[in-house]
C-alpha positions as CSV (number, residue, x, y, z in Angstrom):
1,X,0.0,0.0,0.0
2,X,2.5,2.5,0.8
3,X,4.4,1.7,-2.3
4,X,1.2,2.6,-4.2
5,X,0.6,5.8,-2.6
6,X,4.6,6.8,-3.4
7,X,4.2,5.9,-6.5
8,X,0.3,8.0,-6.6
9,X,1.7,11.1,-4.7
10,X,5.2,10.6,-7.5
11,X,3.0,10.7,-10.0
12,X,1.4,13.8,-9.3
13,X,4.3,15.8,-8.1
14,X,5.3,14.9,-11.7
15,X,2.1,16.4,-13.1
16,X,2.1,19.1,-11.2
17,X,5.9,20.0,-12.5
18,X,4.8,19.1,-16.1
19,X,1.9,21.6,-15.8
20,X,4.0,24.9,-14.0
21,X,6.4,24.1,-16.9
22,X,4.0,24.3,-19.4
23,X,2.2,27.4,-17.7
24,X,5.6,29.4,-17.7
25,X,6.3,29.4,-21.2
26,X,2.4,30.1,-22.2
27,X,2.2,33.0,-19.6
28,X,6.0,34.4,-21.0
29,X,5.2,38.0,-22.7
30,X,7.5,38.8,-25.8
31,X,8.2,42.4,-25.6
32,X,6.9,44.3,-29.0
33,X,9.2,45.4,-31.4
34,X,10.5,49.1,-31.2
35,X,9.4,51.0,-33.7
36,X,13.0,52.5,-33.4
37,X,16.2,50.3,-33.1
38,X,17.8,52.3,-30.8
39,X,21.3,53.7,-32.3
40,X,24.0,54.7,-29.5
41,X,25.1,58.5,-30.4
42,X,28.6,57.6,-28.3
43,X,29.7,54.4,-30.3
44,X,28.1,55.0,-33.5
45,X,27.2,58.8,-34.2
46,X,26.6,58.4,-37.8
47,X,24.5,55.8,-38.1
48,X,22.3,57.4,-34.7
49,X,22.2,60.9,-37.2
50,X,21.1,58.7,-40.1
51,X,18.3,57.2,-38.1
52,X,17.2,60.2,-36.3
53,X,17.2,61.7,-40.1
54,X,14.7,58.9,-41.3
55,X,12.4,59.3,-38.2
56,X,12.2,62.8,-39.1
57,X,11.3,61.9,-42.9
58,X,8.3,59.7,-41.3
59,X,7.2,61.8,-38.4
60,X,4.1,64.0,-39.8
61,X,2.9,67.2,-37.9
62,X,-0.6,66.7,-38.1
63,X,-0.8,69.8,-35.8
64,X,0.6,71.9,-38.6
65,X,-1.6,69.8,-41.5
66,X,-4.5,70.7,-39.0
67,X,-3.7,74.6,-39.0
68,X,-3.4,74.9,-42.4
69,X,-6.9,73.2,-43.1
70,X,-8.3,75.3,-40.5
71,X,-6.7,78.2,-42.0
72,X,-7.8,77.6,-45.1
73,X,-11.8,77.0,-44.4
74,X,-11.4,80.8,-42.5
75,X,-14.6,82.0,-41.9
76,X,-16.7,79.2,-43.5
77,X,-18.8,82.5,-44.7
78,X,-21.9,81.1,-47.1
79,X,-24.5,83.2,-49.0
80,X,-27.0,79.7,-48.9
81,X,-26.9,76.2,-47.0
82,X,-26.1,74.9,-50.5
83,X,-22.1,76.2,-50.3
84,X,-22.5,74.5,-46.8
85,X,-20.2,70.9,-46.1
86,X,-20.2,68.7,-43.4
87,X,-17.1,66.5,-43.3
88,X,-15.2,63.9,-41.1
89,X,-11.8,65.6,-40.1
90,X,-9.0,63.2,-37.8
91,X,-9.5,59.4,-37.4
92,X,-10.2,57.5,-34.5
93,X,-8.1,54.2,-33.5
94,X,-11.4,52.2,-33.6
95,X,-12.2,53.9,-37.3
96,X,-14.4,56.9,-38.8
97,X,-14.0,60.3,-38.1
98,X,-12.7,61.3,-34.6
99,X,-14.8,64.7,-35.2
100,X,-16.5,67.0,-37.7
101,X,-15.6,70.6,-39.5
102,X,-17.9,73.1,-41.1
103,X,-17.1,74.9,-44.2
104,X,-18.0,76.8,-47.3
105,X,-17.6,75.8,-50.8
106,X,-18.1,79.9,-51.6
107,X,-14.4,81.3,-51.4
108,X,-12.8,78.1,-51.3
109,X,-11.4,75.5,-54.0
110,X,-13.7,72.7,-53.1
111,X,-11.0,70.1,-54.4
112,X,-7.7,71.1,-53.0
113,X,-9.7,71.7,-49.4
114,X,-11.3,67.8,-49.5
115,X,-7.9,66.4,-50.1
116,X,-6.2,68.1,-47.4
117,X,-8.4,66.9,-45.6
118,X,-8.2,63.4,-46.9
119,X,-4.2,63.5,-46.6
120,X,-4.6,64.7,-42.9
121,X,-7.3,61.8,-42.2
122,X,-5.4,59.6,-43.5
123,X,-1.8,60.9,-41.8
124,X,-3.9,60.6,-38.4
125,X,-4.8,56.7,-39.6
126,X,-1.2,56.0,-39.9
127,X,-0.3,57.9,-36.9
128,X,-2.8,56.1,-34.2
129,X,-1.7,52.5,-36.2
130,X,2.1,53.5,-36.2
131,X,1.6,54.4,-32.0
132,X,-0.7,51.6,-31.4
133,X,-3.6,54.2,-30.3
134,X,-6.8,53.0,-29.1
135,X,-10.0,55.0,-28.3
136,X,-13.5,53.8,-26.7
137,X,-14.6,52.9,-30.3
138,X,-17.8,54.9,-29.8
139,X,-19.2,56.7,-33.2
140,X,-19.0,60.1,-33.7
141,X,-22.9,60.7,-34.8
142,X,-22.6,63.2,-37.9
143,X,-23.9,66.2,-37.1
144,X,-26.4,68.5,-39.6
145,X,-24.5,71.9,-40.7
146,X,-26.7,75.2,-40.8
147,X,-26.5,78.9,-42.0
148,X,-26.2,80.9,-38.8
149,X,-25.8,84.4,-40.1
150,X,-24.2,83.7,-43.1
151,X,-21.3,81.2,-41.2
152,X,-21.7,77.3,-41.8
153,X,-22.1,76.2,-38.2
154,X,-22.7,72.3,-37.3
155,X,-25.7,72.0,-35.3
156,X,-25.6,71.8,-31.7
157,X,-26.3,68.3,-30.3
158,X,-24.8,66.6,-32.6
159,X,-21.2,64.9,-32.6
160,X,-17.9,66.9,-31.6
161,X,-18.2,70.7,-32.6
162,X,-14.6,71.3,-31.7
163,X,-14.0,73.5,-34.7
């Protein structure tokens, strides 16, 4: 009997081992992958200028693509609802707009305005992917725009009316 037992309680000393063995290397985390290889300045300046210089050829200011579109919808003056757009501006982790803009078709070139705005939706894409950004998913509702003495104006109540 007690042989039986030893060889019971061996048995299951050996299972438990066999399991914590298995648990460690399923539980192990591999940390991700930089998205710079760090460069030392000290032993290798040239090659830590070089990738400094290719970061820099990557790195978009979306605050300074964001001015400019701002700068260029101005006033967002209209004479009728009809020069009046509502469109998604920024991206959100999840997907779709992380907000909406006003603006006027009246003094502006409709064209080069919606690809601005394209190229800075799409630069804010790449951005929250390249970071790894994530956001509560929810949707930004779109909002109505109206004619508010002579100004396209989103409508209150509806989605983010930052600008």
């Amino acid at each position: 009997m007690n042989t039986a037992i030893l060889l019971l309680g061996t048995l299951v000393l050996a299972a438990c081992q066999q399991g914590q063995a298995n648990s460690e290397t399923a539980n192990q985390r591999v940390a991700p992958a930089p998205l710079v290889e760090p460069v030392d300045p000290v032993k290798d300046p040239v090659a830590a200028v070089k990738a400094r210089k290719q970061l820099m050829v990557n790195d978009v200011n979306l605050n300074a693509m964001r001015g400019e579109i701002i700068a260029l919808i101005g006033d967002a003056k209209a004479d009728s609802i009809e020069q009046c757009r509502v469109v998604g501006f920024g991206s959100k982790p999840c997907g779709g707009p992380a907000s909406y803009i006003a603006l006027s078709v009246k003094d502006s070139n409709e064209t080069e305005l919606m690809a601005r705005i394209a190229n800075y939706n799409a630069a804010a894409k790449a951005e929250n992917e390249r970071l790894g950004r994530m956001s509560d998913c929810a949707v930004v509702p779109k909002p109505t725009v109206v004619l508010q003495n002579g100004v396209c104006t989103l409508q209150a109540g509806g989605g983010n009316t930052e600008f």
